[in-house]
C-alpha positions in Angstrom: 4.7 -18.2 2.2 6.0 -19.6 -1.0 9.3 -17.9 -1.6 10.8 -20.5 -3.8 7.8 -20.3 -5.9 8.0 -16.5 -6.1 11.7 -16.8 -6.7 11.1 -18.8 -9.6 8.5 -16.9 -11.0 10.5 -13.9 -10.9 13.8 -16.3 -12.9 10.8 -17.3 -15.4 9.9 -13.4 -15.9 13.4 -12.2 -16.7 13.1 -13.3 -20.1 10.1 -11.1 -21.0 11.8 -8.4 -19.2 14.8 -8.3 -21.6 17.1 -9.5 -18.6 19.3 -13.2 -17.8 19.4 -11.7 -14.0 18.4 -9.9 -12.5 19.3 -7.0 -9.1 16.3 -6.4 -6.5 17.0 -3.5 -4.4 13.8 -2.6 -3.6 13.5 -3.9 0.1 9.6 -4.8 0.3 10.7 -6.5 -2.8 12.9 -8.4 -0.9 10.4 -9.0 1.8 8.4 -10.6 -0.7 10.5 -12.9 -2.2 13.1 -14.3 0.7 11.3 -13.0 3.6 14.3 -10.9 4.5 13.1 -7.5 6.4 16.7 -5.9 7.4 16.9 -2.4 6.1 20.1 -3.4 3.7 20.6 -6.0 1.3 19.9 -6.6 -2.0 19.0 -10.4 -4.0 20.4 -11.6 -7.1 18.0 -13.5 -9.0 19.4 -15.6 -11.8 19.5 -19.0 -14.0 21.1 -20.9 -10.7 18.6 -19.5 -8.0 18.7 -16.4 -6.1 21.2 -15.1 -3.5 20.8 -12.2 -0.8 23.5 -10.1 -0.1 23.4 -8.1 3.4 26.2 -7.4 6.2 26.9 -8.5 9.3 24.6 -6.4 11.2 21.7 -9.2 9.7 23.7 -12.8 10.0 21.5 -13.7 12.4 18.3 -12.1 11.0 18.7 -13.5 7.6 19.5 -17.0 9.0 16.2 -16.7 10.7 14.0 -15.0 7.9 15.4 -16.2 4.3 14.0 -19.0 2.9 14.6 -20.1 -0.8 17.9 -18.5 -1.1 21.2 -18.7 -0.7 22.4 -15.7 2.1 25.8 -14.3 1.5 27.2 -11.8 4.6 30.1 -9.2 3.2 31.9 -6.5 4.9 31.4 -4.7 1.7 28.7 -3.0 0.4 25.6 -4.9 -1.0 26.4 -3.6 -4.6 29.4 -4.1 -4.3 29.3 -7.2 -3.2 26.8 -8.1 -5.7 29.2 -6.8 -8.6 31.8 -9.3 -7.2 29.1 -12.3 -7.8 28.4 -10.9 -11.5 31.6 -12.2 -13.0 30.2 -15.6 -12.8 27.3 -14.6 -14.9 30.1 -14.3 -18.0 28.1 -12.0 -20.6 25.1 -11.0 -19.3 22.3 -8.4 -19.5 21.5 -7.9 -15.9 17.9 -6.1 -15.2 17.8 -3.6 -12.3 14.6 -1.9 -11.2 14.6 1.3 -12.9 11.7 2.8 -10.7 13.4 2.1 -7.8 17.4 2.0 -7.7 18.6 5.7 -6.5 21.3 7.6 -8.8 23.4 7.4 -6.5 23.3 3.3 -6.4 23.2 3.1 -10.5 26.4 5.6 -10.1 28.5 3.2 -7.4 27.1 -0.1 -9.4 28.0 0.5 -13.2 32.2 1.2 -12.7 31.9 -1.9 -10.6 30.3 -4.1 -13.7 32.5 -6.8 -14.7 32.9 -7.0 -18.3 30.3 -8.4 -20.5 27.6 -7.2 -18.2 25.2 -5.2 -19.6 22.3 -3.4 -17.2 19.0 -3.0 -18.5 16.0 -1.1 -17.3 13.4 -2.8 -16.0 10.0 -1.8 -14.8 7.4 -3.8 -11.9 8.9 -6.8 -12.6 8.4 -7.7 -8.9 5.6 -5.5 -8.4 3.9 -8.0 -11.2 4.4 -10.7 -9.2 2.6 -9.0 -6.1 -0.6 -7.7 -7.1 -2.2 -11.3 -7.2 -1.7 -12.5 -3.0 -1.4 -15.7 -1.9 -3.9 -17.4 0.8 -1.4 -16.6 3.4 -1.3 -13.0 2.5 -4.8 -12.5 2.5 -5.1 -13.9 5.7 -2.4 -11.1 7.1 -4.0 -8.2 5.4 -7.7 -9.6 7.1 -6.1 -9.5 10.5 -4.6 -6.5 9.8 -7.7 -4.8 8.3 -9.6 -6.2 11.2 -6.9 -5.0 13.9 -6.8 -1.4 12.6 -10.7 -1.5 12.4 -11.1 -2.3 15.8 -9.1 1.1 16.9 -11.6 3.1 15.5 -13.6 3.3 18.7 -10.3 5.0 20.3 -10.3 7.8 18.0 -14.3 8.1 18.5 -13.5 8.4 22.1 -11.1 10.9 21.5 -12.9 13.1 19.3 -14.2 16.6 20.7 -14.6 20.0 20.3 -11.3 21.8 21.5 -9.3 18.8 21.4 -6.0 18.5 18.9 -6.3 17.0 15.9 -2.8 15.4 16.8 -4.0 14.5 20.2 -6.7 12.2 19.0 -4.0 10.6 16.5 -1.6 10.0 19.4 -4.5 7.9 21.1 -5.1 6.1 18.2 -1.7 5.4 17.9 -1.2 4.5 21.2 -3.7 2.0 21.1 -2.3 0.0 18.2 1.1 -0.1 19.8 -0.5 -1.5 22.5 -2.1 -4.1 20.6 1.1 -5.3 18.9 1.4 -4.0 15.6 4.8 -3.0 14.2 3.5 0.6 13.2 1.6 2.7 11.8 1.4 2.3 8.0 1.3 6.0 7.4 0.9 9.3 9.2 -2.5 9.0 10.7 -5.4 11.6 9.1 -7.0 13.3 11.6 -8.7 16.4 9.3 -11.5 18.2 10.7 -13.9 21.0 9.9 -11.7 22.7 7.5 -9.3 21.2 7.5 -11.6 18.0 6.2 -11.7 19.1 2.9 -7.7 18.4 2.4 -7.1 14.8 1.3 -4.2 14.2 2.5 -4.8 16.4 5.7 -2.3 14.7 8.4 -2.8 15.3 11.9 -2.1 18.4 13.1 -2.1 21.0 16.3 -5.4 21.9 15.2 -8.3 22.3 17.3 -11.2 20.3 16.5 -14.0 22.6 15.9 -17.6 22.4 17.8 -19.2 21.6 14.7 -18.2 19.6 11.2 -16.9 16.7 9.9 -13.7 14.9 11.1 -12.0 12.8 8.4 -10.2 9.5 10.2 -7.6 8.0 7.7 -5.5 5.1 9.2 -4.0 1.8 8.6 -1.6 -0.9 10.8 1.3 -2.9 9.9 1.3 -6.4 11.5 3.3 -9.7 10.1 4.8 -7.0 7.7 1.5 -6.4 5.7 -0.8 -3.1 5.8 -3.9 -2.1 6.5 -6.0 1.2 4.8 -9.4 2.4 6.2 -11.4 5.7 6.6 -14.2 6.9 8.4 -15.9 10.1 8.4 -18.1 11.3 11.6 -19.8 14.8 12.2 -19.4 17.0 15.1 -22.3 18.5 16.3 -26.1 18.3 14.0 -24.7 17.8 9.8 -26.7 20.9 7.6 -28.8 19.3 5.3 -26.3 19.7 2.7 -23.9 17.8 4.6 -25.5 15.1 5.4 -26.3 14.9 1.4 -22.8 15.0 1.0 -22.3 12.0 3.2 -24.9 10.2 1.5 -23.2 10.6 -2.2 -20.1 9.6 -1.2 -21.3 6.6 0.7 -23.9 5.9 -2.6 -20.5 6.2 -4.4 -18.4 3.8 -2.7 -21.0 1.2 -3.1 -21.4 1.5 -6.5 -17.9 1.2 -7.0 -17.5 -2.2 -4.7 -20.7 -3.3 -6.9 -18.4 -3.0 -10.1 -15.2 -4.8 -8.7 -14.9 -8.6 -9.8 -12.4 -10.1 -11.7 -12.1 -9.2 -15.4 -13.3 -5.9 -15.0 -10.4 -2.3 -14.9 -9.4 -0.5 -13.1 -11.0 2.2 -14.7 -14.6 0.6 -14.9 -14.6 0.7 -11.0 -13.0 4.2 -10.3 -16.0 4.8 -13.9 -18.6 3.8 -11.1 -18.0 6.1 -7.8 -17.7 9.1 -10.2 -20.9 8.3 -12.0 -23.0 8.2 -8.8 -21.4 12.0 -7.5 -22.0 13.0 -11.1 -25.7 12.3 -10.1 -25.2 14.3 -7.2 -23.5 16.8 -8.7 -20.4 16.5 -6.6 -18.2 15.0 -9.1 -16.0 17.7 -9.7 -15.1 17.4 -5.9 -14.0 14.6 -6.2 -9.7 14.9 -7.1 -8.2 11.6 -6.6 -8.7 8.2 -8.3 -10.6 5.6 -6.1 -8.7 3.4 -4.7 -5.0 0.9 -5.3 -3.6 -2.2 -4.0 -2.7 -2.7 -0.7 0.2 -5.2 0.8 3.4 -5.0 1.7 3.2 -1.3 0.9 0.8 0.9 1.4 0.3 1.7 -2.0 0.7 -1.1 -4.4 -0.4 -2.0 -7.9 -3.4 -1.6 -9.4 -4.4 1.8 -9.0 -8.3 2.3 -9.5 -8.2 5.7 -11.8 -9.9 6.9 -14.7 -7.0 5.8 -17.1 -6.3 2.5 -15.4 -6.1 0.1 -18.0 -4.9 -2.8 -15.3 -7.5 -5.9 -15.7 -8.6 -6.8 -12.1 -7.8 -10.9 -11.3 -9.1 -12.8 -8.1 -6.7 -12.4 -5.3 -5.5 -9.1 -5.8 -6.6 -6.5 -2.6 -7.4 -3.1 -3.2 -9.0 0.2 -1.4 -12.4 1.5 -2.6 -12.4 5.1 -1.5 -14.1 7.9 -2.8 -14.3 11.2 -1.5 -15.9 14.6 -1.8 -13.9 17.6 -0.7 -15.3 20.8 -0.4 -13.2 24.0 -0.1 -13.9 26.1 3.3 -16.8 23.5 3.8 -15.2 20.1 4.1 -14.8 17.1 3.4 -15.9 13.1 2.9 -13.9 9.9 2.3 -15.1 6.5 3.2 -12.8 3.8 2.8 -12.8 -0.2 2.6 -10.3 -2.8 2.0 -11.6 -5.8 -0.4 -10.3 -8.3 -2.0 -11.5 -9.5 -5.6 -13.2 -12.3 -6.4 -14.5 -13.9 -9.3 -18.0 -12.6 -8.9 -17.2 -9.8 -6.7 -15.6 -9.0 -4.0 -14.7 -9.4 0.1 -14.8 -6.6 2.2 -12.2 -6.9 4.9 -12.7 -3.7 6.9 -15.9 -4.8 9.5 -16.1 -1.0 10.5 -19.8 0.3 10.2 -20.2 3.0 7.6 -23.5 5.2 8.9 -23.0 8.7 10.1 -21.4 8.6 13.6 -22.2 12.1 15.1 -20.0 13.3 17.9 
């Protein structure tokens, strides 16, 4: 990973940004730019380099992590620590993240300012600086994708009538643990019948029903980096009408990893998958945008959504998932990880996309 690179992007950027330093307190923030994954610290980022700040819980972790920085250990606070390291800066406008620093930090920071120091707000700075990956991160979200991928046969396993919705997560869960990731890079979706048709439908005590679909939403954390992938099977024989509601939304993700290459919007994609249900008449069912980045976090810049104005570039990785969600019916989402290219894209999620019945 090139954190002296990043850290001098991020110096080059403050200019644009209204800022001559600058605060990162956003921890996968930090991650990306010193390698530093304690859960306290902040960096300081300025025309002499950058410097994290953490206590002395993380001497020995940030000795082993940080790279491209100086590390400073304090039995203070990081802020206020940090403030202490301002007064070198003489008159300075100091950018924090607006989107991301609490209240309650801007509160304990701004009576700690030295004087001359002047904060201004600053938004995705950092976040900038992600959305294009570098080789190596590419290569961690691909063994990521492809880890989490590969426990989809677990939860297939696991799926049948009578049996918990959080019972088939917990083996799914299990499993990854067991094949080393760090965690889980968000509560597991296990939605069925139903309960399919919720979007955001986490696992729950809920029976699995003898016949409908089950909506498997999941994604692994390994080297730090996440994975995002969904499959939808069918328990018991699909209706007709079901199976035609499998079909559009499968029709619709395609279209939409058709449209993505570099130079095209974010809104041109998420324009494509909501074209196709419109064909199908199934648009209206269809109530989130189509996909975002993927990295660090689990939801990163760009977002794919009717209003994104973001211009996809080669390197960035994204989801392409959209869904159909019927009310008392259920519901569809299938989902892949790609990453842009200049002609198109890479799916990284191996995972086959046909109807699995159970």
């Amino acid at each position: 990973m090139d954190y002296a690179g990043r850290q001098r992007k991020l110096i080059a950027a403050l200019d644009a940004a209204g800022a001559d330093a600058m605060l990162v307190t956003h921890l996968p923030n930090l991650t990306y730019l010193c390698g530093f994954t304690g859960s306290s610290g902040v960096l300081l980022a300025g025309g002499s380099g950058c410097t994290l700040i953490t206590d002395g819980r993380y001497t020995g972790q940030a000795q082993d992590e940080v790279r491209g920085a100086r590390i400073r250990i304090s039995p203070k606070p990081p802020l206020t620590a940090a403030a202490a390291l301002l007064k070198k800066l003489g008159r300075a406008r100091l950018g924090i993240e607006a989107e991301r620093m609490t209240l309650a930090q801007h509160a304990a920071l701004r009576p700690l300012l030295p004087d001359g120091i002047k904060l201004k707000l600053t938004r995705g700075v950092v976040e900038r600086l992600r959305m294009v990956k570098e080789l190596d991160e590419i290569e961690r979200l691909r063994i990521a994708a492809y880890t989490g991928s590969a426990l989809l046969d677990t939860a297939l396993e696991a799926i049948r009538p009578g049996r918990s919705e959080a019972s088939v997560a917990a083996e799914l869960e299990y499993a990854a643990r067991c094949a080393g990731v760090q965690g889980m890079s968000f509560p597991t979706i296990v939605a069925s019948g139903e309960r399919s048709a919720l979007p955001h439908g986490e696992a729950s005590a809920a029976p699995i029903p003898p016949k409908g679909f089950v909506v498997l939403d999941f994604g692994v954390i390994l080297a730090s980096y996440c994975s995002d992938m969904t499959r939808t099977v069918h328990v018991g024989r699909p209706s007709a009408e079901m199976r035609g509601v499998y079909r559009a939304v499968g029709e619709a993700q395609q279209a939409a990893l058709e449209a993505v290459r570099a130079g095209v919007t974010a809104a041109e994609v998420d324009r494509a998958a909501r074209r196709t249900l419109g064909r199908a008449r199934l648009a209206r069912w269809f109530t989130h945008s189509t996909g975002h980045g993927v990295g660090l976090e689990i939801h990163e810049a760009p977002r794919l959504a009717r209003t994104g104005t973001e211009v996809l570039e080669a390197g960035m990785v994204v989801t392409i998932e959209p869904g159909v969600y019927l009310p008392g019916k259920g519901g569809v989402r299938i989902e892949d990880m790609v990453v842009v290219t200049e002609r198109g894209c890479e799916v990284l999620t191996p995972s086959p996309k046909e109807l699995i019945l159970r």
